[in-house]
C-alpha positions as CSV (number, residue, x, y, z in Angstrom):
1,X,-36.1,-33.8,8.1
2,X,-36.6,-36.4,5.3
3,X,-39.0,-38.7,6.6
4,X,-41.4,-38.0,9.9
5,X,-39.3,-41.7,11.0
6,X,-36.4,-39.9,10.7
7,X,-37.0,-37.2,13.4
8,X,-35.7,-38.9,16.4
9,X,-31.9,-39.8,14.4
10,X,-31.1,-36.1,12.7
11,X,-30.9,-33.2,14.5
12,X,-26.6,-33.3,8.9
13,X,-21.4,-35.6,-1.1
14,X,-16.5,-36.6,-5.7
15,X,-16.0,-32.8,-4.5
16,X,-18.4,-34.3,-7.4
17,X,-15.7,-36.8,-8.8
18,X,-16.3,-38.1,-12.2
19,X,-16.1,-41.5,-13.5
20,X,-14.5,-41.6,-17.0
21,X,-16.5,-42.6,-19.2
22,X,-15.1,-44.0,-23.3
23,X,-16.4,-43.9,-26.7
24,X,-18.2,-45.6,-28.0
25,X,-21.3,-44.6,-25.5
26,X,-23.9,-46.7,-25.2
27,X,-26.8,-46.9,-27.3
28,X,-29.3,-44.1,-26.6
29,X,-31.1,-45.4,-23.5
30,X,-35.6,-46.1,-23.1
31,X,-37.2,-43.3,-22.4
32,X,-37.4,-42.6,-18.4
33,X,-40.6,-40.5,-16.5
34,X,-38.2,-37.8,-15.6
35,X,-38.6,-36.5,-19.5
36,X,-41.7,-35.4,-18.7
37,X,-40.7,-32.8,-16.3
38,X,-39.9,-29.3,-17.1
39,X,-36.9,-27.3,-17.7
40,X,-34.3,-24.9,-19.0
41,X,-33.0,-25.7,-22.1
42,X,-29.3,-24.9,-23.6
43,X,-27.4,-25.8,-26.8
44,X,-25.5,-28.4,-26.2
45,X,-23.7,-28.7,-29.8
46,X,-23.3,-31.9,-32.3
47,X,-22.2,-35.0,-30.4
48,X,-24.0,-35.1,-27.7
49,X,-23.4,-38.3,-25.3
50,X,-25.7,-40.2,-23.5
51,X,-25.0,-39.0,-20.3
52,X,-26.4,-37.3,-17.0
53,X,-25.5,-35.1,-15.2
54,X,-26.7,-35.3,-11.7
55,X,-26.3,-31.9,-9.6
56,X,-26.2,-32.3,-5.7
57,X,-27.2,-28.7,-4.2
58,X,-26.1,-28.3,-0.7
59,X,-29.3,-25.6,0.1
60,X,-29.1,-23.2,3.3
61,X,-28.3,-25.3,6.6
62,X,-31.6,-25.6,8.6
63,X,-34.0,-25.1,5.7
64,X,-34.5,-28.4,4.3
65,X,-33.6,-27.2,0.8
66,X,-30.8,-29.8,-0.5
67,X,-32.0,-30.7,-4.0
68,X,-30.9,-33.0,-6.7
69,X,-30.6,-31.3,-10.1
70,X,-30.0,-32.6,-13.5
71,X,-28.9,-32.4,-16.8
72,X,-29.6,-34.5,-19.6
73,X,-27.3,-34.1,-22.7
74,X,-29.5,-36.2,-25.6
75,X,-32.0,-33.1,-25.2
76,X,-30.1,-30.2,-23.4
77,X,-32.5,-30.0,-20.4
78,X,-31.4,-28.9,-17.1
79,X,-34.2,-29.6,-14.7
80,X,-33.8,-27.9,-11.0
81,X,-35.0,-30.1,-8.0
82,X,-35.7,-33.4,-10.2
83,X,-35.8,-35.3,-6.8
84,X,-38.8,-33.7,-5.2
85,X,-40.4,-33.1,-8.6
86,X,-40.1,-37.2,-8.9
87,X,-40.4,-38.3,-5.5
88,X,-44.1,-35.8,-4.4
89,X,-45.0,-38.3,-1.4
90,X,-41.7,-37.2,0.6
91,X,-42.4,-34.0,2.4
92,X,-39.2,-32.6,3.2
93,X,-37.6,-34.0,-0.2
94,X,-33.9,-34.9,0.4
95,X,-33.4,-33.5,3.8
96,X,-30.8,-30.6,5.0
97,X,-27.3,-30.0,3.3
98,X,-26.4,-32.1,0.6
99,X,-22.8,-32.7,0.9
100,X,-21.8,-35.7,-1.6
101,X,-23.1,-37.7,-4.5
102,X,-22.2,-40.9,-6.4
103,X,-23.3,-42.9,-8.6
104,X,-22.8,-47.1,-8.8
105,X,-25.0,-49.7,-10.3
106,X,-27.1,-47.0,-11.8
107,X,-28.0,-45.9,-8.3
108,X,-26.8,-42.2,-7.2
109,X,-26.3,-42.4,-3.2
110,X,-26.7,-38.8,-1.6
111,X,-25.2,-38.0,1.5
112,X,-27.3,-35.6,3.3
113,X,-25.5,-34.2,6.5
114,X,-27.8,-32.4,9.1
115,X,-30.0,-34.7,7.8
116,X,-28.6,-37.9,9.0
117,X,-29.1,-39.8,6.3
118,X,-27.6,-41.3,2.8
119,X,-30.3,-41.4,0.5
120,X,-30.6,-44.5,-2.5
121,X,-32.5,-43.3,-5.7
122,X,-33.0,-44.8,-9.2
123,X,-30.2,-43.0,-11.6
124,X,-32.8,-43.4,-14.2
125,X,-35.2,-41.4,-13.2
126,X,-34.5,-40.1,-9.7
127,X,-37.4,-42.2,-7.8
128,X,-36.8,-43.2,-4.4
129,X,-35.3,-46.8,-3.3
130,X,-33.8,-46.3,0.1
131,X,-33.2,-44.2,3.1
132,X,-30.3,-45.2,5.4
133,X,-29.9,-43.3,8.5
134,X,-25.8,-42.3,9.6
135,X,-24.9,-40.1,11.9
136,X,-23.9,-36.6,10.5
137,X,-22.6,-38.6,7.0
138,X,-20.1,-36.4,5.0
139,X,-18.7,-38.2,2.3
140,X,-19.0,-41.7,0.2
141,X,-16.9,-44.3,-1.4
142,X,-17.7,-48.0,-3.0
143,X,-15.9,-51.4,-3.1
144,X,-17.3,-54.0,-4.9
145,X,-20.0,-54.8,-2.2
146,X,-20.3,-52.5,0.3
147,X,-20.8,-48.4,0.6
148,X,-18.3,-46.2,2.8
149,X,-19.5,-43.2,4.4
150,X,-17.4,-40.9,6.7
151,X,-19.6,-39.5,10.0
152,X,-18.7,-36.7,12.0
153,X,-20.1,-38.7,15.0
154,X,-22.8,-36.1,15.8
155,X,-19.5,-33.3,16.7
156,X,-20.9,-29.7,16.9
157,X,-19.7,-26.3,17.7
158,X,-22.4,-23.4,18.0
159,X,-21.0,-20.3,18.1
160,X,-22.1,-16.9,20.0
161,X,-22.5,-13.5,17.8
162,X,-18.9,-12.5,18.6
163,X,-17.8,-15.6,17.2
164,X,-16.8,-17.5,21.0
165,X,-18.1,-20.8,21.2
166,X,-21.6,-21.4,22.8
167,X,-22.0,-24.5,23.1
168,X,-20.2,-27.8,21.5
169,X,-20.3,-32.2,21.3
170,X,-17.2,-33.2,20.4
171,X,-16.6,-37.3,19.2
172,X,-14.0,-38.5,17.1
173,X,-15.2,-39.6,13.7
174,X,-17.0,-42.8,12.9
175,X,-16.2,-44.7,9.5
176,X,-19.9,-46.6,8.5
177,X,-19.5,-50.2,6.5
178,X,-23.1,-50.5,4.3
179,X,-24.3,-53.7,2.1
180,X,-24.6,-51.9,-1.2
181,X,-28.0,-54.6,-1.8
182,X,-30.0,-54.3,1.0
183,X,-29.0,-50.6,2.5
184,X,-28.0,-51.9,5.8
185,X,-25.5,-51.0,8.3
186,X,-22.8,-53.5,8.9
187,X,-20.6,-52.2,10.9
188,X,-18.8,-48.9,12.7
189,X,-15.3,-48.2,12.6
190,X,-13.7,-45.7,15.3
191,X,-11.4,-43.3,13.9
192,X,-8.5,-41.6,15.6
193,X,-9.4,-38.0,15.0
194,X,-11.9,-35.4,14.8
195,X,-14.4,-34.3,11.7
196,X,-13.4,-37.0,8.5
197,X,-14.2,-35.9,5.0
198,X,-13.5,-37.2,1.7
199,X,-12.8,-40.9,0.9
200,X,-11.1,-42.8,-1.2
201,X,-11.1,-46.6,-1.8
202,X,-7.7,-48.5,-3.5
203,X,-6.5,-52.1,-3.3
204,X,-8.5,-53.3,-0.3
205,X,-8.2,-50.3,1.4
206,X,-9.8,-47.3,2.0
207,X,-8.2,-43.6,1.9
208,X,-10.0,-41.3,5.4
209,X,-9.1,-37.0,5.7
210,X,-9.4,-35.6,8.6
211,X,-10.2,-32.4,8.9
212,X,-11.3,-31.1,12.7
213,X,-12.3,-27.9,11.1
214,X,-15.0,-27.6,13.6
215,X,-13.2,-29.1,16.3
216,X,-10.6,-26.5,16.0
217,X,-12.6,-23.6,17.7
218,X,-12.6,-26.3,21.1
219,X,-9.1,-28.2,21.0
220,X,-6.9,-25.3,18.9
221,X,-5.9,-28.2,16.6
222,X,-7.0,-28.5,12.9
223,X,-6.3,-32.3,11.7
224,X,-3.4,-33.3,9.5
225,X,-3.9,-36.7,9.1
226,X,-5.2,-39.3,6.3
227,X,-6.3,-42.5,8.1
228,X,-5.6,-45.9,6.2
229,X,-8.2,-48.2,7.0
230,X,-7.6,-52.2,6.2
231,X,-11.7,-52.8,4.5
232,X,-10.2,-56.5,4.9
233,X,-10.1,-56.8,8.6
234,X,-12.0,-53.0,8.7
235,X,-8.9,-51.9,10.9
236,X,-7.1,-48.5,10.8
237,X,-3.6,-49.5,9.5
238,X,-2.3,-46.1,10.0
239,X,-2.2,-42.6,9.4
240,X,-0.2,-40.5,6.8
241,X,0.2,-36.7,8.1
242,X,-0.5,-34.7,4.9
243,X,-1.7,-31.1,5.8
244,X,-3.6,-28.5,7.4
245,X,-7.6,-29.3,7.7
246,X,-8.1,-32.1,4.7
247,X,-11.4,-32.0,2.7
248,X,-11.1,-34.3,-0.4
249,X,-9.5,-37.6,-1.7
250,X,-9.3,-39.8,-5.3
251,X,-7.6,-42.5,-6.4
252,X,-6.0,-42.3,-9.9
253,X,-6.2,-46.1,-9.9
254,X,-2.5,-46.4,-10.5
255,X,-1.4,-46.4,-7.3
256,X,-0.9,-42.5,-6.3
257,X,-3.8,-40.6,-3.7
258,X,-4.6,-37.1,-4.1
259,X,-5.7,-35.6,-1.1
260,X,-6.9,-31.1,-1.1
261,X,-7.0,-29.3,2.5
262,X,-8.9,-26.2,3.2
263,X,-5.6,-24.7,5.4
264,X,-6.4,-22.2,8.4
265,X,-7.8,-19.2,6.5
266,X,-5.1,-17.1,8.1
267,X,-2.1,-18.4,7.7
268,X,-1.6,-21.3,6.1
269,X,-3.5,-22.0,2.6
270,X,-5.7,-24.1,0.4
271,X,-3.3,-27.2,-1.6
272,X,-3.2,-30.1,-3.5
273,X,-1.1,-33.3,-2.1
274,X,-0.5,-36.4,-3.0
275,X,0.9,-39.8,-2.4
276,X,1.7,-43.9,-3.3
277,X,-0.7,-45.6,-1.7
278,X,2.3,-48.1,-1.2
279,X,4.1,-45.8,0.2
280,X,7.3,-45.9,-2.1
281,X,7.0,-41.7,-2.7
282,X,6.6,-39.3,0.2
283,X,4.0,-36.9,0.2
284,X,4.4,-33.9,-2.1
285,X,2.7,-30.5,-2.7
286,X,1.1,-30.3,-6.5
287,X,1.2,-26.8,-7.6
288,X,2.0,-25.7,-11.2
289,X,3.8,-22.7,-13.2
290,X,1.9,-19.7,-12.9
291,X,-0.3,-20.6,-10.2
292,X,0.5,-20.8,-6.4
293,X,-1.2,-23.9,-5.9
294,X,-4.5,-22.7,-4.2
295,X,-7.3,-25.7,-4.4
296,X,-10.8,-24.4,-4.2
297,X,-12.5,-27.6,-5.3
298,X,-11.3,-30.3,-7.4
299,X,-12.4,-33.1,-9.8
300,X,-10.9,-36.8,-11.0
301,X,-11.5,-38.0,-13.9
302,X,-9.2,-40.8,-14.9
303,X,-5.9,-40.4,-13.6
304,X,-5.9,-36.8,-13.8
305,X,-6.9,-35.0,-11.3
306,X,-8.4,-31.4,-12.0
307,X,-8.3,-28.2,-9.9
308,X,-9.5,-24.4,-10.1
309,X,-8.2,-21.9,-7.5
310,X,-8.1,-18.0,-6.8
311,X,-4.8,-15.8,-6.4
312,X,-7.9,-14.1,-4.1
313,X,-8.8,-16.9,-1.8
314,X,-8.7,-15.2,1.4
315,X,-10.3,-12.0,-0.1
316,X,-13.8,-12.1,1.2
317,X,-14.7,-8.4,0.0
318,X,-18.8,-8.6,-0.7
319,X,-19.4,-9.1,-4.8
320,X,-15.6,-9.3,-5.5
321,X,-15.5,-10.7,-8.9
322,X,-12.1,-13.1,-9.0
323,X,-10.3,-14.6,-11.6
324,X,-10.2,-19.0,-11.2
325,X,-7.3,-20.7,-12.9
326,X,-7.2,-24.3,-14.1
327,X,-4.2,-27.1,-13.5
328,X,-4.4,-30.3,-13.7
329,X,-2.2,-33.1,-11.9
330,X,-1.3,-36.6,-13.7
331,X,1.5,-38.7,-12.0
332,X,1.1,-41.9,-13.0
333,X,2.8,-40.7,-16.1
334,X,6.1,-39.3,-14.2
335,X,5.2,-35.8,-13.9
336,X,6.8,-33.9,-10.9
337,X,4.2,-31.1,-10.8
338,X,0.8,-29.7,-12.2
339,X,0.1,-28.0,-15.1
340,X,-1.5,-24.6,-15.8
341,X,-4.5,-24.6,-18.1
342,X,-3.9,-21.0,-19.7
343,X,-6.8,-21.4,-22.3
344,X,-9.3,-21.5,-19.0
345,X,-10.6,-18.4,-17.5
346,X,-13.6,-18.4,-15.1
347,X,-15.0,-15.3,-13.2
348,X,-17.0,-15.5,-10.3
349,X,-17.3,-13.9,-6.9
350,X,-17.7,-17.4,-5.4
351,X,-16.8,-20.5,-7.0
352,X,-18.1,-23.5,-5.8
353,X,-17.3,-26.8,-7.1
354,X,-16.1,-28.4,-9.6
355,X,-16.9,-31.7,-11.7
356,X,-15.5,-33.3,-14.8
357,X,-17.0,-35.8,-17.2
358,X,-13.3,-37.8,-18.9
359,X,-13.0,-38.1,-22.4
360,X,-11.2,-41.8,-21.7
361,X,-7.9,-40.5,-22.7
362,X,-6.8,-38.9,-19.3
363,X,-8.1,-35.6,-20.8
364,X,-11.6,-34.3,-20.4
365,X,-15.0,-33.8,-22.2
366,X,-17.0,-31.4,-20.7
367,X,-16.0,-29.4,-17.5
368,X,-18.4,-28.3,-14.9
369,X,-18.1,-25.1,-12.0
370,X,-20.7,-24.4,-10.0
371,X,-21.0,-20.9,-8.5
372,X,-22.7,-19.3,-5.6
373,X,-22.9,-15.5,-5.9
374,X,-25.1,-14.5,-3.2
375,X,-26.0,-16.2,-0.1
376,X,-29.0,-18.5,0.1
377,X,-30.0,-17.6,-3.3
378,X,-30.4,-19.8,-6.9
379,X,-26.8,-20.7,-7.9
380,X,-25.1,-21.0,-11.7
381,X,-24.0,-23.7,-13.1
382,X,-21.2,-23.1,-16.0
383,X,-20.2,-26.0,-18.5
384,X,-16.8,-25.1,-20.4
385,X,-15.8,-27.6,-24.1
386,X,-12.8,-29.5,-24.3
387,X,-11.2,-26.4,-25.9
388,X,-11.8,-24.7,-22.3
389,X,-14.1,-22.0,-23.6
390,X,-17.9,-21.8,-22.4
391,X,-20.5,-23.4,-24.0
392,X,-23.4,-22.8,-21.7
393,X,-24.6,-21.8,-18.6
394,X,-28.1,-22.7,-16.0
395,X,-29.8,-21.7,-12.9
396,X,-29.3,-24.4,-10.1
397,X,-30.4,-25.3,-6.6
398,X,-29.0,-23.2,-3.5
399,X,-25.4,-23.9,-3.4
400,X,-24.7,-26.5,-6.1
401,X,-21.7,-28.3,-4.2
402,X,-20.9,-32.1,-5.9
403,X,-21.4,-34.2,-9.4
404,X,-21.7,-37.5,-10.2
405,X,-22.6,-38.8,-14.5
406,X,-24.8,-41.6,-15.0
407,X,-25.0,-43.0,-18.8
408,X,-28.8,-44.9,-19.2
409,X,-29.3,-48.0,-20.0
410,X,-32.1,-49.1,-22.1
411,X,-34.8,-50.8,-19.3
């Protein structure tokens, strides 16, 4: 567990969305105490922003081994478990399973799930500020005052060795309302379904999937539904009926919600969706030519959304190397469907995640896949160049699942 006050709550992060960030960057920031730490160092090329890259690892349930990497771009230093390395009086360093990170106000919040706890460090140079304690958190969004975290209530299934369930808890998800200044919980919103994941938040309102992946194995029933939630009133307005078991959602900002499911791993797959958060256009399947559509994890940056995914999703064959596709999805600018990205080719028996830092014009700057060859083990993180070939490659935490950038200020 995180902290020895923390025993009594636990018992669990956009996929790493990036914020887009413009030329001209900022002036190269004051020197932070993370600089000081060692490292791996790659070539990062001429041009090199200001930016960094923070690097959630999800670690092995029940170890305590979430970390928070990160790489700096002014010197091309990735440095593996920056958190603990900066942060030597907490124990248990971030907790168990990372499972999102953001970035506002040049604070990165992690959500850290068996844990129980969102966790509030300096951006700058990864010290400690807070620790707020929610119920089995999942994922985060922001308004301009207050922090959004999905809870799966405390739901759990345990499961005997021939797979039938042992023992379960099943609640409906929570939705938790925190003051972004002083980390406290303001309120709890009942949701009307099982197991919510990614978040979204768009003109006053904020964007809920439901997933009930767990849940499944008790009630049958994966979830189909994103909730709308009125932050207003902090009311569900409704709920939208998307697809099979959803996992993330962004906001392009211009009105349309993108929203990728996991499917049933049997019969029905992996996707991209989306919608107008007005409601004006029905929902609709994003796939593009030469692809069939299959999400395994996915990235905004802009308006675009970003998406890798394997002909070989469902082939779980030990060591299997499989080929990842790119496609992107843009609708704001009156596109009917995604496009194929036929300069990108990534290899991998397991890829992970994905992250993307924008280049401001709706295209991107650097991409970002994290892999995770071998269970419980160090996992690779691969950065690919605007022209979509590789420029470098690093040894991560265990299972390095989410992304946010932060771009220094001087202090």
């Amino acid at each position: 567990m995180k902290k020895q006050a923390l025993l009594v709550i636990s018992g669990i992060l956009a996929l790493g969305a990036a914020g887009c960030q413009t030329d001209p960057w900022d002036p190269i920031p004051a020197a932070s105490e993370d600089e000081t730490l060692a490292g791996e160092t790659v070539t990062v090329g001429e041009d090199a922003p200001p930016v960094k890259l923070l690097v959630l690892n999800e670690g092995a349930k029940g170890s305590n081994s979430a970390t928070l990497d990160f790489f700096r771009f002014t010197d091309g230093k990735y440095v593996r478990d920056a958190y603990g390395k900066m942060n030597p009086e907490i124990p248990f360093g971030l907790g168990d399973v990372g499972n999102d990170i953001a970035v506002e106000d040049g604070k990165v919040w992690m959500v850290v799930n068996n844990s129980g706890i969102v966790e509030v460090a300096d951006a700058f140079n990864e010290k400690h500020l807070a620790t707020i304690p929610v119920m089995t958190p999942r994922n985060i969004a922001f308004d301009d005052s207050f922090a959004y975290v999905t809870s799966w209530a405390g739901t759990f299934v345990e499961y005997n060795d021939d797979y039938t369930v042992k023992d379960h808890l099943l609640r409906k998800g929570q939705l938790y309302k925190i003051d972004r200044q002083t980390y406290k919980q303001v309120a709890t919103l009942d949701l009307p379904g099982y197991e919510p994941e990614g978040i979204a938040v768009y003109d006053g309102k904020a964007y809920v999937a439901l997933s009930g992946g767990t849940s499944s194995a008790v009630t049958s029933n994966y979830e189909r539904d994103v909730v709308v939630v009125d932050l207003a009133s902090f009311k569900v307005e409704k709920t939208i009926d998307v697809a099979t078991n959803l996992k993330s959602v962004f906001s392009d900002g211009k009105g349309w919600i993108y929203v990728t499911c996991y499917g049933d791993f049997y019969s029905v797959h992996s996707g991209l969706y989306a919608f107008k958060a007005d409601g004006s256009e029905p929902v609709r399947h994003i796939s593009a030519p030469g692809t069939n559509g299959y999400v395994t994890a996915a990235a905004i940056a802009g308006d675009t959304v970003w998406a890798i995914g394997t002909e070989d999703e469902w082939d779980y064959t030990a060591g299997k190397v499989k080929d990842y596709y790119l496609f992107t999805a843009r609708l704001a600018d009156g596109s009917k469907s995604g496009k194929r990205i036929t300069d990108f080719v990534h290899k991998n028996p397991m890829a992970y995640s994905l992250g993307v830092l924008g280049d401001g014009n709706g295209d991107f700057r650097y991409l970002f896949v994290g892999d995770q060859a071998e269970w419980n083990a160090p996992g690779t993180l691969t950065c690919y160049g605007s022209d979509y070939k590789k420029r470098w490659s690093a040894a991560t935490g265990n299972y390095p699942g989410h992304f946010a950038f932060y771009t220094p200020k001087s202090k």
